[in-house]
C-alpha positions in Angstrom: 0.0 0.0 0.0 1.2 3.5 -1.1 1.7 5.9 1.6 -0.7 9.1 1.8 0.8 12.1 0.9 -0.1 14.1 4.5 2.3 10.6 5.7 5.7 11.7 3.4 8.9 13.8 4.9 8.9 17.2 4.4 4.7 17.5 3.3 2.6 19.2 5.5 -1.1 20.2 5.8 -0.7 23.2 3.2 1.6 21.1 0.8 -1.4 18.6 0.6 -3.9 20.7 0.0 -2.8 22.0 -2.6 -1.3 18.6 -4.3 -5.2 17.1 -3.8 -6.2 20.2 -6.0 -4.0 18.8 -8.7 -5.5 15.1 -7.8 -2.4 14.0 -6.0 -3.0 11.9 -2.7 -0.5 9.3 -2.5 3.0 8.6 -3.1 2.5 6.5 -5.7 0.5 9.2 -8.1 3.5 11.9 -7.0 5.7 9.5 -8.1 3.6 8.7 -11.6 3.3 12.4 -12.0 6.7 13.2 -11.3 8.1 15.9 -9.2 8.7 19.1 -11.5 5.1 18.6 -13.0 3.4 18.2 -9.8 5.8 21.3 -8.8 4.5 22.8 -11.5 0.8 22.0 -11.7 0.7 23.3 -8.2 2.4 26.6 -9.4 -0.1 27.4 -11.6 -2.9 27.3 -9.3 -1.3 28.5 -6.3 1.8 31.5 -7.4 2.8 31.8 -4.1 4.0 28.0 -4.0 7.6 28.9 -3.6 10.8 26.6 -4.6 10.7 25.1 -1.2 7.4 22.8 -2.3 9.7 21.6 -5.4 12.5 20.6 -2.8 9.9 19.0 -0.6 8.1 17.3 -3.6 11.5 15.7 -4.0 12.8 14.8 -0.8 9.3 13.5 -0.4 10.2 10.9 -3.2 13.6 10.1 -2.0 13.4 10.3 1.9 15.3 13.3 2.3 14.6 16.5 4.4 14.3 18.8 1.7 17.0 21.2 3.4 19.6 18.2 2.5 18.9 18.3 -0.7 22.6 19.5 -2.4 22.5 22.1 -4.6 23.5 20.8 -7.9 20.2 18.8 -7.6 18.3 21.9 -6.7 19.4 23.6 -9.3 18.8 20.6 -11.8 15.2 20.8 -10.7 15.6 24.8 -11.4 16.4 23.7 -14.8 13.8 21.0 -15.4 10.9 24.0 -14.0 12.5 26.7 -16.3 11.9 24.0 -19.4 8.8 22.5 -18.1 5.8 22.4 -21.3 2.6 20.7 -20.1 1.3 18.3 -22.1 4.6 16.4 -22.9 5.9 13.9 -21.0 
C-alpha cells in the first residue's frame, strides 16, 4: 500500500492541500506524475508556492529532508521548472 501524501517527509497540511487540488493523494500518483510537474501544476494554481514545495516534492520521493537536498540537484530541478511544457511527457 502506497503511503498518503499528508504521511511523506517534508509534506505538511498546506503542501497537501494544494497537491489534492492537482489530484495527487498518494506517493505513488507523485511519483507517476513526477516531481517538476506536480511542482508545477501546483504553481499554476497557487503563485505563491515557492521553490521550497519543489525541494519538498522531492525529498518527499527520495526520503530526504528537503534542506539536505545539495544544490546541484536543486538547481537541476531549477532547470527541469524553467523548461517544463505541459502536455509532454
Amino acid at each position: 500500500m502506497t503511503e498518503q501524501i499528508t504521511n511523506l517527509l517534508n509534506l505538511g497540511p498546506t503542501s497537501a492541500k494544494w497537491l489534492a487540488e492537482i489530484g495527487i493523494h498518494t506517493q505513488a500518483e507523485l511519483m507517476e506524475v513526477g516531481v517538476v510537474e506536480a511542482y508545477c501544476l501546483v504553481k499554476a494554481r497557487q503563485p505563491r508556492a515557492s521553490l521550497n514545495l519543489l525541494y519538498a516534492l522531492y525529498g518527499a520521493v527520495h526520503h530526504i529532508p528537503w534542506n539536505m537536498i545539495p544544490p546541484e540537484t536543486k538547481t537541476t530541478l531549477q532547470q527541469e521548472v524553467a523548461t517544463f511544457r505541459f502536455g509532454e511527457r
